[in-house]
C-alpha positions as CSV (number, residue, x, y, z in Angstrom):
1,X,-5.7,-9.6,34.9
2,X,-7.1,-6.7,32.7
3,X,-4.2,-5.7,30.5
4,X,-4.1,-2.2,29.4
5,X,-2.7,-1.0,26.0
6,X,-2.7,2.5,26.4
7,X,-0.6,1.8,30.2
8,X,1.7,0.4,28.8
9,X,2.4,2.9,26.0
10,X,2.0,5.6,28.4
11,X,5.0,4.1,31.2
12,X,7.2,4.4,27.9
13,X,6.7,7.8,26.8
14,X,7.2,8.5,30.5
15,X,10.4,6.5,30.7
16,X,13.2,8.3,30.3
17,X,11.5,11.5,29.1
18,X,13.8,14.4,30.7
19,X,16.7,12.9,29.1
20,X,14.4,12.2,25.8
21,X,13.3,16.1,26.3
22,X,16.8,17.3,26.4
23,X,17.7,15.2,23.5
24,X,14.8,16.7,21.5
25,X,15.7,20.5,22.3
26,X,19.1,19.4,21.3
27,X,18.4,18.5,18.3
28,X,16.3,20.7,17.4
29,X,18.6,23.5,18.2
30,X,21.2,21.5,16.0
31,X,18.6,21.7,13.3
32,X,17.8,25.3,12.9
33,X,21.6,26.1,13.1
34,X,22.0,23.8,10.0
35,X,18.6,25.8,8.5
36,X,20.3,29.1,9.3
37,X,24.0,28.6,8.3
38,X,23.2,26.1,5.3
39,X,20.0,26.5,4.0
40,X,18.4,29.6,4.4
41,X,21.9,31.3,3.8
42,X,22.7,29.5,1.1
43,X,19.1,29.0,-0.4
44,X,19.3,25.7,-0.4
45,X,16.0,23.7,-1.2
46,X,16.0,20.1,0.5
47,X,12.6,19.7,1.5
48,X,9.7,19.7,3.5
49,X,8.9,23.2,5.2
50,X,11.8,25.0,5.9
51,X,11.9,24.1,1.5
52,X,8.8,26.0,1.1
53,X,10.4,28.8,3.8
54,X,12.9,29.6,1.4
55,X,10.9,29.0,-1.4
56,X,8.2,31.8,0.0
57,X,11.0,34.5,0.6
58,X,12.4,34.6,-3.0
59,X,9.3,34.6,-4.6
60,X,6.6,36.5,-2.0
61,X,9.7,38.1,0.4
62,X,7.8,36.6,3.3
63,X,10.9,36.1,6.2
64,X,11.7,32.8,6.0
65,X,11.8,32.2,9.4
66,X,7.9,33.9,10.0
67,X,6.9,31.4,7.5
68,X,7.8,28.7,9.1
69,X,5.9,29.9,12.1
70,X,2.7,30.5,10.1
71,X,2.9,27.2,8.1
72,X,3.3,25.5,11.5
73,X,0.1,26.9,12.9
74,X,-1.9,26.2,9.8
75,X,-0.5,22.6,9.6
76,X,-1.5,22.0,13.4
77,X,-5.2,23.1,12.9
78,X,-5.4,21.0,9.8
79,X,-3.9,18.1,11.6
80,X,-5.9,18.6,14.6
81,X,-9.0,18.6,12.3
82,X,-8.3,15.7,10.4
83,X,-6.1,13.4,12.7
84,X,-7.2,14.5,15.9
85,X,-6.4,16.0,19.1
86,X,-4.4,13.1,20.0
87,X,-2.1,12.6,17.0
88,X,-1.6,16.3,16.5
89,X,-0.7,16.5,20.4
90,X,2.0,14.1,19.2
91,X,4.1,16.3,16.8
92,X,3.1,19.5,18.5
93,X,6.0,19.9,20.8
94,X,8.4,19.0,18.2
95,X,6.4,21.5,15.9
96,X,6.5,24.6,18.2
97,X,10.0,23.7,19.4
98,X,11.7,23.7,16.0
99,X,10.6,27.2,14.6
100,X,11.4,29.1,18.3
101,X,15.2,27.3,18.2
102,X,15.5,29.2,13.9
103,X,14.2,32.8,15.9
104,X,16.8,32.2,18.9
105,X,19.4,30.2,17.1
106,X,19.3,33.2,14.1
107,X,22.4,35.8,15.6
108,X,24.5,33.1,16.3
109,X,24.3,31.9,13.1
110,X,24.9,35.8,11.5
111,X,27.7,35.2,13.4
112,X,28.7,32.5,12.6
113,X,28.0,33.5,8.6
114,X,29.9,37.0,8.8
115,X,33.0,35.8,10.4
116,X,33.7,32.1,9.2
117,X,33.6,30.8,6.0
118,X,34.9,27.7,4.4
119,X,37.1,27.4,1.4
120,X,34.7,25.8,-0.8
121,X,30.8,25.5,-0.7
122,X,30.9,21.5,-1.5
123,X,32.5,21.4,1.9
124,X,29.4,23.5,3.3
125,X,26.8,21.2,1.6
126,X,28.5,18.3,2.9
127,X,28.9,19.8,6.8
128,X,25.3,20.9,6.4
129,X,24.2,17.4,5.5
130,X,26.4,15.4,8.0
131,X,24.7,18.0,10.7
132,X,20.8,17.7,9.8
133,X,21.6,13.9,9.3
134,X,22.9,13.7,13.3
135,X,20.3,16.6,14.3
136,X,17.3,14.3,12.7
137,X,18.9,11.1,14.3
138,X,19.0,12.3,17.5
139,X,15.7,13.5,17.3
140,X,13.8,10.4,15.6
141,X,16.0,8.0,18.1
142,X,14.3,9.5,21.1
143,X,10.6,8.7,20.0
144,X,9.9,12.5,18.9
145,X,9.7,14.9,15.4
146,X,9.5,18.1,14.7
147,X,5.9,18.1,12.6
148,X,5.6,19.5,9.3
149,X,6.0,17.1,6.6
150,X,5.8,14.0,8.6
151,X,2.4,15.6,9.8
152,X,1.6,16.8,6.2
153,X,2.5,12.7,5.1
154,X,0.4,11.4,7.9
155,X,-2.7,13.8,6.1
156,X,-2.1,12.2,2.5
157,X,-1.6,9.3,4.0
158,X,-4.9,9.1,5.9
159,X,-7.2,10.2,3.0
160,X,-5.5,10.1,-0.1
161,X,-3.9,6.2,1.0
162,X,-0.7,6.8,-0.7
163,X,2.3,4.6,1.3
164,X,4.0,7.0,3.4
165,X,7.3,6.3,2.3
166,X,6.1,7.4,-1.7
167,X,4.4,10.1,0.1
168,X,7.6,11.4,1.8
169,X,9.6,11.0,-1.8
170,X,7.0,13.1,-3.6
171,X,6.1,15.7,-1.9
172,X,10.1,15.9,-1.0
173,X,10.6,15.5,-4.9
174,X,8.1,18.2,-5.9
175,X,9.7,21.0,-3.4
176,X,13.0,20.4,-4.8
177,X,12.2,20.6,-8.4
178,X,10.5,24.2,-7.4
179,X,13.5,25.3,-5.8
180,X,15.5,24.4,-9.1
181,X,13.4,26.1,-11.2
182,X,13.6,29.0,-9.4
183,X,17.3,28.7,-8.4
184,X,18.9,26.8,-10.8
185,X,19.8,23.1,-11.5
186,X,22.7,23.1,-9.4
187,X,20.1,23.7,-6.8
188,X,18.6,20.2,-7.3
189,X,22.3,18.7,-7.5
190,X,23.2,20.2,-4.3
191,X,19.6,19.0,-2.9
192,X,19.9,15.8,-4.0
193,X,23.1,15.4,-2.3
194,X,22.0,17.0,1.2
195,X,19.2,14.3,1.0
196,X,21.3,11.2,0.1
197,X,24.0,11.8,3.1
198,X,21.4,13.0,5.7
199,X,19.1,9.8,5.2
200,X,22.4,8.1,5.5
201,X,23.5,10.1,8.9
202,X,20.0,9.5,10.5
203,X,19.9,5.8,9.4
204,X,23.1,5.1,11.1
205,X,22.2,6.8,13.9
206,X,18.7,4.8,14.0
207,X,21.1,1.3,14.3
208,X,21.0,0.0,10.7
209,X,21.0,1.7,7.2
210,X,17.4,0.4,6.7
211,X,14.0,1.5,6.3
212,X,12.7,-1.0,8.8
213,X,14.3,-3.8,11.4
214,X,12.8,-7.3,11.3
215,X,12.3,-8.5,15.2
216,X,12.2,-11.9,16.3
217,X,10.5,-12.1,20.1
218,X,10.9,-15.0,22.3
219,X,9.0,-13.9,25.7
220,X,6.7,-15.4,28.2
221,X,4.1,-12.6,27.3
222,X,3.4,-13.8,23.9
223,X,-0.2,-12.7,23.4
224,X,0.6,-9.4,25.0
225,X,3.2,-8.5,22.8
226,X,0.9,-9.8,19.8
227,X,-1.8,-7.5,21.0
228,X,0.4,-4.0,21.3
229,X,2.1,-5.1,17.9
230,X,-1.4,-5.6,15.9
231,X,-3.3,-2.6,17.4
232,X,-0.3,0.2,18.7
233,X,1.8,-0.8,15.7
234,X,-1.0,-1.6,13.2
235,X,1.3,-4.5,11.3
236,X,1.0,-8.1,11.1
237,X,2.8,-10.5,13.3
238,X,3.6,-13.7,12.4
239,X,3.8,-16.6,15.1
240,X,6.7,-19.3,15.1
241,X,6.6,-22.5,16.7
242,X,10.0,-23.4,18.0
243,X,12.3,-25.8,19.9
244,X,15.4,-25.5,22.0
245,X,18.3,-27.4,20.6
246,X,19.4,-28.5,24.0
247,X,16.1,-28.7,26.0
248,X,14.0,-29.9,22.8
249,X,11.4,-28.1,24.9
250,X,8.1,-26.4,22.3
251,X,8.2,-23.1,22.3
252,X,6.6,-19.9,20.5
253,X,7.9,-16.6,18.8
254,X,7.1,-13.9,17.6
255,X,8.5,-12.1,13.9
256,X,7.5,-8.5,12.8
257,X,8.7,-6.0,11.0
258,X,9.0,-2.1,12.1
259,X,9.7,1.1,10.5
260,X,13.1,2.2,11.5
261,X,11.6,5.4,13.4
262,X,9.9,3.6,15.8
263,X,12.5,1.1,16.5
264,X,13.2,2.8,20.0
265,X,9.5,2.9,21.5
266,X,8.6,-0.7,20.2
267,X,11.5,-2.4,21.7
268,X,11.1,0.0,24.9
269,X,7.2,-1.2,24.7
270,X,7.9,-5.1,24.7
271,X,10.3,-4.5,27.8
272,X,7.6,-3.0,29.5
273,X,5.5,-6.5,29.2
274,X,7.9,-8.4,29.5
275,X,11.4,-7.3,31.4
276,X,13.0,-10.7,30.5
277,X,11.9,-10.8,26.4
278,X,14.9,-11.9,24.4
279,X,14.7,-9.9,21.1
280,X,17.2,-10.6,17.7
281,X,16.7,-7.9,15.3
282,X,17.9,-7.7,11.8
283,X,18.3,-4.8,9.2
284,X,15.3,-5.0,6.8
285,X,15.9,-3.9,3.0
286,X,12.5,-4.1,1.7
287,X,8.8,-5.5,2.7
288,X,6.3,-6.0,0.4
289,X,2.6,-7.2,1.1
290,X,0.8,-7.9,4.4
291,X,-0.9,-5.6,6.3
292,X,-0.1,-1.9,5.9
293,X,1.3,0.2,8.9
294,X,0.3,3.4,9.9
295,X,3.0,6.4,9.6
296,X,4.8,7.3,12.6
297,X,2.5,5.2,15.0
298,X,4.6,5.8,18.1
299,X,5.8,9.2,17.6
């Protein structure tokens, strides 16, 4: 029987994808309240976009929120030009979503900012971080992102072949230290710290505090799941010859390793071969060698 790749990955995405949806509109909703309240309010530089947002409005006084609305655009054309119709189709819902929840979610948060404070603003970095951290989480858990910098790392990562997680850190690392110098060290302390307990939040969130989960696969489909794993996941695969301690009966498995991102739709993906597969996955604290993976191949 003629087994199709793109089927299968397609009877995933559909699988579940109301509930996936309102997760995503969740969390981005969560996100732009913690961009309004925490960042933008605050002028708080972590990062990526809504970084540069803030960046823009001290410097240019370009709204930060109209920004983000114009980077968005520019970033889609550029990745639809580069990556394709298919990949920027990807990150495009997330992308549009994310800027329309900072426009709606922005007189709540006035709000929210005129008639509640808290006692001291160490407890507002730390909220603010404990709420991006469960905002990204949610989001990342479900299969879906909101665009911008992971599109912008997917770019530098196709052409310029830098590993994506040295391309996140950088370009990360160079936004922050432009949001110091124009608003101070303690901008880059307070950074640093949003950073640290929002990779922390999402990581938990994602099942393990690590970059990527090591999966042993015992499953009758074997050279189906080898297949999806080599070409959807673009990673090696290594094959294990096994035996049952009580039936002493040969067998095969399967060992790979997968970013922690796309945890969700790999293990969703084997299922969909093989109902029955009989997974043990471990937290994985660092790979090195072997074949390189794309970024964000599910996504």
């Amino acid at each position: 029987m003629f087994f199709n790749l793109n089927k299968i990955m397609e009877a995933v995405k559909r699988k579940n994808r109301v509930f996936r949806v309102i997760v995503l509109i969740l969390g981005t909703f969560l996100l732009a309240v913690a961009y309004n309240i925490f960042l933008d309010a605050n002028n708080l530089v972590t990062g990526g976009v809504s970084g540069l947002a803030i960046i823009c409005q001290k410097l240019f006084s370009i709204n930060s929120t109209f920004f983000i609305y114009i980077f968005t655009f520019i970033i889609l054309i550029v990745s639809f030009f580069t990556l394709g119709e298919k990949e920027t189709l990807k990150s495009a819902f997330g992308a549009i979503l994310y800027p329309l929840m900072v426009t709606f979610t922005k007189p709540l948060c006035d709000y929210i900012i005129r008639y509640y404070t808290l006692d001291s603003f160490i407890i507002e970095v730390l909220m603010g971080s404990l709420l991006l951290g469960f905002a990204s989480g949610i989001v990342y858990k479900v299969g879906y992102s909101t665009g911008g910098n992971d599109t912008i790392v997917q770019i530098i990562n196709k052409y310029a072949k830098i590993p994506v997680g040295k391309a996140v850190f950088a370009s990360n690392l160079v936004i922050i230290l432009l949001g110091g110098a124009i608003f101070g060290i303690n901008n880059v302390a307070y950074a640093i710290i949003i950073v640290y307990i929002e990779s922390m939040v999402v990581d938990k969130i994602l099942l393990g505090i690590s970059d990527s989960k090591q999966f042993f696969i015992h499953t009758k489909e074997l050279n189906k799941v080898k297949e999806l794993i080599i070409k959807k996941l673009n990673t090696g695969v290594t094959v294990i010859e096994t035996m049952g301690g009580f039936t002493e009966r040969k067998n095969k498995m399967l060992m790979c390793v997968v970013a922690t991102k796309d945890y969700y739709l790999f293990k969703e993906a084997v299922l969909e071969i093989d109902p029955e597969a009989f997974f043990v996955i471990n937290d994985c604290y660092e790979v090195s060698g072997g074949v390189k993976r794309s970024t964000l191949p599910f996504v």
